[in-house]
MIZASE-76477 format. One record per residue (C-alpha): residue in one letter; x, y, z. Coordinates in steps of 0.02 Angstrom, whole numbers, padded with zeros to 5 digits, always signed. Example, Ala and Ser with C-alpha at 12.3 -4.5 7.8 and 13.67 -1.06 7.14 Angstrom:
<rs>
A+00615-00225+00390/S+00684-00053+00357/
</rs>
This chain:
<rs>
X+00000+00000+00000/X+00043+00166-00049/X+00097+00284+00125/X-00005+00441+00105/X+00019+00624+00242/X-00116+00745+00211/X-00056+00918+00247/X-00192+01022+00306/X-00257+01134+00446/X-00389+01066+00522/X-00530+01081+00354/X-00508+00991+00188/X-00374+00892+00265/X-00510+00794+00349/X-00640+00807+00190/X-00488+00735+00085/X-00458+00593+00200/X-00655+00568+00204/X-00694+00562+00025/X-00545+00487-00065/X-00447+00377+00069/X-00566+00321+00190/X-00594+00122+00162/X-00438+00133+00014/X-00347-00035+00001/X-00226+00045-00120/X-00180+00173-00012/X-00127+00202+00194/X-00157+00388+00268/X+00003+00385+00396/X-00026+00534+00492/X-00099+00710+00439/X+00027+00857+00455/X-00059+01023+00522/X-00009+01191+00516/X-00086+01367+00517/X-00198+01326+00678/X-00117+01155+00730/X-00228+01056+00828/X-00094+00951+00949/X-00070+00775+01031/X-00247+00728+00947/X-00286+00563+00830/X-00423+00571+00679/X-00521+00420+00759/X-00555+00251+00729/X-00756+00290+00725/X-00683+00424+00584/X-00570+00355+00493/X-00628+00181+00472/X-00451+00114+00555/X-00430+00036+00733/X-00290+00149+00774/X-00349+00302+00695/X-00236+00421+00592/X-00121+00522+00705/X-00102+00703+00694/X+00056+00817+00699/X+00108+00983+00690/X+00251+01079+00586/X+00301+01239+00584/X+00457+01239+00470/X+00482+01172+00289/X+00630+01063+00356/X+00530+01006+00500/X+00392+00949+00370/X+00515+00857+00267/X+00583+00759+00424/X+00400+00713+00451/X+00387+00643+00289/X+00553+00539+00286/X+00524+00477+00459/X+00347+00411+00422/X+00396+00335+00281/X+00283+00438+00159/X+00271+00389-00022/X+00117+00524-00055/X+00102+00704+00028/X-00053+00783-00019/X-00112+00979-00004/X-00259+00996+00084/X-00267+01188+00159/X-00285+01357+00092/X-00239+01538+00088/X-00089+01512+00023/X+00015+01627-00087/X+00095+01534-00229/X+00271+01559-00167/X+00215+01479-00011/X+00144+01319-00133/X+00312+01315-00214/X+00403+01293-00053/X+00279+01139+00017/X+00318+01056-00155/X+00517+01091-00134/X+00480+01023+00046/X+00396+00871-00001/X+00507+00831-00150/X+00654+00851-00043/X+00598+00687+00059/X+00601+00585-00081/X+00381+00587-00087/X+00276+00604-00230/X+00160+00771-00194/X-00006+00781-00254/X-00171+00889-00223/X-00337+00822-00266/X-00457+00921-00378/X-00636+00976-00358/X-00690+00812-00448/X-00605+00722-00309/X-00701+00801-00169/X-00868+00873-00226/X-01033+00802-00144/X-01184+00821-00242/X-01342+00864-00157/X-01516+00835-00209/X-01545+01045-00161/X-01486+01182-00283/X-01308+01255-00198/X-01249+01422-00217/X-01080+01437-00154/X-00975+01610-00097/X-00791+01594-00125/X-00652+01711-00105/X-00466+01744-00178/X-00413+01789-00015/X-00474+01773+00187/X-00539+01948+00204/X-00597+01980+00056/X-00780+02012+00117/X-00860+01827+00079/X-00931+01842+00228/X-01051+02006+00202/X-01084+01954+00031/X-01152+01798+00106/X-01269+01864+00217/X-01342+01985+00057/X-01368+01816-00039/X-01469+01757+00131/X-01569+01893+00144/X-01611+01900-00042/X-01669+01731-00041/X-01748+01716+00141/X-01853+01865+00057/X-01921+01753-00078/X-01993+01635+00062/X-01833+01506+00027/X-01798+01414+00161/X-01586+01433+00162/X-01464+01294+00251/X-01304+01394+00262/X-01165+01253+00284/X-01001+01325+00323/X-00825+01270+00291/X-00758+01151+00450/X-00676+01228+00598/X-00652+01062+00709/X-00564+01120+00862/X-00651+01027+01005/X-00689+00841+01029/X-00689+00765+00843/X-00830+00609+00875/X-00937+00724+00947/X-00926+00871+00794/X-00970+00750+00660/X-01114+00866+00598/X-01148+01036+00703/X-01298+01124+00692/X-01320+01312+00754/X-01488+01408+00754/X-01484+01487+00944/X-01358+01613+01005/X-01327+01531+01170/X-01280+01379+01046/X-01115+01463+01032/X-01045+01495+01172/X-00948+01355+01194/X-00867+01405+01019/X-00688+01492+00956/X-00703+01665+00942/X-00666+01628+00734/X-00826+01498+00728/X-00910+01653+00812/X-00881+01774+00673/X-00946+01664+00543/X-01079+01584+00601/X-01157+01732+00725/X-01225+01803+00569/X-01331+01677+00526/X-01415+01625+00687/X-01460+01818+00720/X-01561+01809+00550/X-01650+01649+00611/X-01554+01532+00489/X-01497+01390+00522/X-01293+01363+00519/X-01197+01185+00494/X-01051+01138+00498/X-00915+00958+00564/X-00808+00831+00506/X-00902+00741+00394/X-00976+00824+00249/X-01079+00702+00182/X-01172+00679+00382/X-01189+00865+00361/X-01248+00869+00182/X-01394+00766+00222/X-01439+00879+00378/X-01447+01030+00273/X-01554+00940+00130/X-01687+00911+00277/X-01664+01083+00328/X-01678+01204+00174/X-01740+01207-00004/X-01573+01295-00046/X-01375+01235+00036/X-01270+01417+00043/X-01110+01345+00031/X-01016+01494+00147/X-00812+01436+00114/X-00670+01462+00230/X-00524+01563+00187/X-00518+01549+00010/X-00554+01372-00003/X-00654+01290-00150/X-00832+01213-00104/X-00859+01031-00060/X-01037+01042-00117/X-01047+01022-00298/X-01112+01205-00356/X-01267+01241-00475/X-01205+01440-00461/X-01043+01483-00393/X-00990+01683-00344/X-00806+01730-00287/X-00768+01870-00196/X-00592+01971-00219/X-00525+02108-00135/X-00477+02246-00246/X-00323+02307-00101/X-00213+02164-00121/X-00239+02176-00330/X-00144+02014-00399/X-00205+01897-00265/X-00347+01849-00375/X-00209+01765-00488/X-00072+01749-00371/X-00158+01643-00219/X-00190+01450-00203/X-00338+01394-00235/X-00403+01571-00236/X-00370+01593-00444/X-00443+01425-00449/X-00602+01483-00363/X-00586+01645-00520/X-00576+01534-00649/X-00736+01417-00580/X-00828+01583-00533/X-01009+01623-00625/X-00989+01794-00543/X-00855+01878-00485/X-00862+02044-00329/X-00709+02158-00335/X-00744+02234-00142/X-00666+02386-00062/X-00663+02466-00227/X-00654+02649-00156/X-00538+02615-00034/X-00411+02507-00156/X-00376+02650-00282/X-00406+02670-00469/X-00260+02589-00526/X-00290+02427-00414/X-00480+02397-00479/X-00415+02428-00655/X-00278+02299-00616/X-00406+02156-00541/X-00536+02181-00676/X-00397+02155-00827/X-00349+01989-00737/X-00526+01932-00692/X-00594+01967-00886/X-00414+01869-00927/X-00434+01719-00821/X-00608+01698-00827/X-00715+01783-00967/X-00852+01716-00958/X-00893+01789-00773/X-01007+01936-00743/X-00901+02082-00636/X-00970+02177-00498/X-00891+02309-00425/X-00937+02341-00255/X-00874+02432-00078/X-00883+02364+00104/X-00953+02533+00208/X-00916+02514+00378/X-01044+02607+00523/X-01023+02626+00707/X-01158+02586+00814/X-01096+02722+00935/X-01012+02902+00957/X-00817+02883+00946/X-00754+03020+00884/X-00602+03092+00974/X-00596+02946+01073/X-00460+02846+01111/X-00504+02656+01026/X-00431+02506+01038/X-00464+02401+00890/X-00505+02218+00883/X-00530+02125+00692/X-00544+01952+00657/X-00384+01851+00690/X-00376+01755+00529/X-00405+01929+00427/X-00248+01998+00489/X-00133+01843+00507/X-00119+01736+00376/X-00240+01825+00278/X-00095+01956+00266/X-00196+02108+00309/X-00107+02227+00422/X-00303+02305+00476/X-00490+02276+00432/X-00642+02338+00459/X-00613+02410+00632/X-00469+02517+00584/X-00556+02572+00416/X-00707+02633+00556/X-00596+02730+00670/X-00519+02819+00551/X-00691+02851+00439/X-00778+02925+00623/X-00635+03002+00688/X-00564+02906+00828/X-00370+02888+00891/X-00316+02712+00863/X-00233+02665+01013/X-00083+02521+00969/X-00097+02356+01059/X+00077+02307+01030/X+00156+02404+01188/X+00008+02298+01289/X+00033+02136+01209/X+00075+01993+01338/X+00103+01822+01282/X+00029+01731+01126/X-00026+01918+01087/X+00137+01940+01094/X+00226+01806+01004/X+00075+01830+00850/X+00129+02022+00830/X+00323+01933+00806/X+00263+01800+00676/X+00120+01922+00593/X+00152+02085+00497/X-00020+02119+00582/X-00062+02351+00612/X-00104+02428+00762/X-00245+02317+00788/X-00287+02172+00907/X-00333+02002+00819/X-00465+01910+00900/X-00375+01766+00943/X-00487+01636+01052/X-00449+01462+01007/X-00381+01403+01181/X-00386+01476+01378/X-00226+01536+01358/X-00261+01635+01199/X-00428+01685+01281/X-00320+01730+01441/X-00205+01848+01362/X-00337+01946+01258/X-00418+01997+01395/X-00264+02044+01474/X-00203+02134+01340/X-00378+02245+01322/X-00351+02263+01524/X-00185+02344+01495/X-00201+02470+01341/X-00230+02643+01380/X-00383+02657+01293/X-00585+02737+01297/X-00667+02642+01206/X-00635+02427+01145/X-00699+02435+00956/X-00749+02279+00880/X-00714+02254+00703/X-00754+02036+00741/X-00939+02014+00704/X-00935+01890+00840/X-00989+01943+01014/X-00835+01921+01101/X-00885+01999+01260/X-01016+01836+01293/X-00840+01746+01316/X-00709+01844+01401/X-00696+02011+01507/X-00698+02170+01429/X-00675+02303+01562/X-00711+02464+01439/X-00849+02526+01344/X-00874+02429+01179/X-00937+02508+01004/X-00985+02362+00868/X-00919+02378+00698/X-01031+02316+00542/X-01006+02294+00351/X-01139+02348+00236/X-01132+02271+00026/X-01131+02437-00083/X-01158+02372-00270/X-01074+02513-00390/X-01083+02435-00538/X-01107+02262-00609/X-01255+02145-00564/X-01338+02152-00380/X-01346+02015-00266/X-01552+02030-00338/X-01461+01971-00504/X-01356+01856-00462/X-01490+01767-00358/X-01611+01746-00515/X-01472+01693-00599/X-01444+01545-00488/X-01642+01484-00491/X-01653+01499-00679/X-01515+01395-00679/X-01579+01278-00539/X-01727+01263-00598/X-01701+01209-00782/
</rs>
């Protein structure tokens, strides 16, 4: 048999393993290698995996400490299985993997796809950051308002107990509290509008929970990940400041050149010659798509001008999503507010993610773990600041301390030019519907 790592991060790694290698008798999955948010001393499980001993997991956090992985397990196959990656960063896993004498390999959307007896519309992006997220929401409320009953089913963010999150099912906000503050920002959305949110381990369990519970699947990716649901419309999402991601990110030009529709977002805020850039390489890659050109406007639910803010934004958005800021930033300095900089306050992970990160004077969100949890709040307890402005869509303060006044940051769609949401919509049950 053929000895197969999957590298991943906790999210296709596990949809690879489920619908390609799971029951193979050509092929053994020897461990899976994690990186990005490692998940530590944990084991993909025999009720899982199909395998009495389960599939071990480990962590790397060096190229050369991947490709002693590798030789030491014996590996014959590596296989890609996470995303957000620039394509210098691809070229330097396949340099790793080579250099341990494997085969490397990524599988395709063929591979992967489910296909569901409900018409899916899936929201992509190039990037993490990009705005997927509010675009998302638009395409919920459009259809919610043409009495469709919508199963949003989001991309897997497995960080507790794996046997117990084979299929998750949110449609109560006390139903996530016991989440990440990440899983909060994505799903929080959803169950304020009354819809119902999914997500787990295993895709086809979860498939068949959101067939029951909509007449339409709203396939809501992760990072800039491609869908696992087989799409009847598919829209991608780009962000028009960091012009040349759309063609220079894995699999995010892969998600351009499958797109029916593509949003260029933050249009205003990018610059004329940045918009003019990503539409040339949009119409190149992908003709056939429809362009929309769109901004993100960001509102303040209180007073802050003059104040002294310190800002909080989602922790993948300005990590490895390579954005120094977000929306919080972009608010304080639309209403007038002194950003206050977190990185004299920082104490421990804080810390050490300010070191690794190019991240801005902002505060990522970071809540996967106590200690992470711990040192947030510690870090908000510390800065000299009036006011704690959250540019995270999740309701942080349900989780952890926040000992200063707190102003909530939202994103509102503005379509400039190109087909609405409206459009795009009708587009997808003309389609479905044939």
């Amino acid at each position: 048999m053929r000895r197969v790592a999957i590298i991943g991060a906790a999210g296709r790694d596990f949809h690879v393993y489920n619908t390609v290698y799971r029951g193979s008798r050509k092929y053994k999955v020897v461990a899976f290698l994690m990186t990005q948010i490692p998940i530590p001393n944990r084991r993909y499980p025999p009720s899982l995996s199909g395998v009495p001993e389960g599939v071990p997991i480990y962590t790397w956090k060096s190229y050369e400490e991947l490709t002693r992985y590798l030789k030491e397990l014996r590996v014959d196959e590596a296989v890609l299985a996470y995303s957000d990656l620039l394509y210098d960063e691809v070229g330097h896993i396949i340099s790793a993997v080579l250099a341990s004498g494997a085969t490397f390999k990524i599988h395709g959307p063929n591979d992967t796809y489910l296909n569901s007896i409900r018409p899916v519309f899936a929201v992509t992006a190039t990037r993490t950051g990009a705005g997927k997220s509010t675009v998302s929401k638009e395409v919920v409320k459009d259809m919610a308002s043409r009495g469709l009953k919508v199963a949003v089913v989001r991309h897997p963010m497995p960080y507790r107990d794996l046997e117990e999150g084979v299929v998750e099912i949110y449609k109560r906000p006390e139903d996530l509290d016991k989440l990440t503050f990440e899983e909060r920002e994505e799903y929080e959305q959803y169950v304020e509008m009354g819809v119902p949110v999914l997500a787990g381990v295993d895709y086809s369990a979860v498939l068949k929970e959101a067939e029951l519970l909509g007449d339409v699947i709203l396939w809501d990716g992760g990072n800039n990940d491609f869908p696992f649901f087989r799409p009847n419309y598919m829209v991608v999402v780009t962000d028009a400041r960091r012009a040349g991601h759309e063609v220079g990110s894995f699999p995010g030009e892969l998600n351009l050149r499958l797109a029916d529709a593509v949003i260029v977002t933050k249009v205003s805020d990018a610059g004329r010659e940045k918009v003019e850039e990503v539409v040339a390489n949009v119409k190149k890659t992908n003709p056939k798509a429809s362009i929309t050109k769109a901004d993100l406007e960001v509102y303040v639910d209180r007073d802050i001008t003059g104040k002294k803010v310190l800002v909080i934004e989602d922790a993948p958005t300005v990590t490895h999503g390579g954005l120094p800021y977000a929306a919080g930033y972009l608010a304080a300095v639309k209403y007038g507010a002194v950003v206050v900089d977190p990185r004299p306050y920082a104490v421990g992970v804080i810390k050490r993610v300010y070191e690794e990160y190019s991240t801005g004077p902002v505060l990522p969100s970071l809540g996967y773990t106590p200690e992470q949890r711990r040192d947030l709040e510690e870090t908000i307890k510390r800065a000299d600041a009036d006011v704690v402005l959250l540019g995270t869509p999740a309701k942080i303060e349900r989780v952890i301390k926040i000992d200063k006044p707190i102003a909530r940051v939202s994103w509102r769609l503005k379509i400039l030019e190109g087909p609405t949401i409206k459009d795009l919509v009708d587009e997808f049950l003309e389609r479905a519907l044939r």
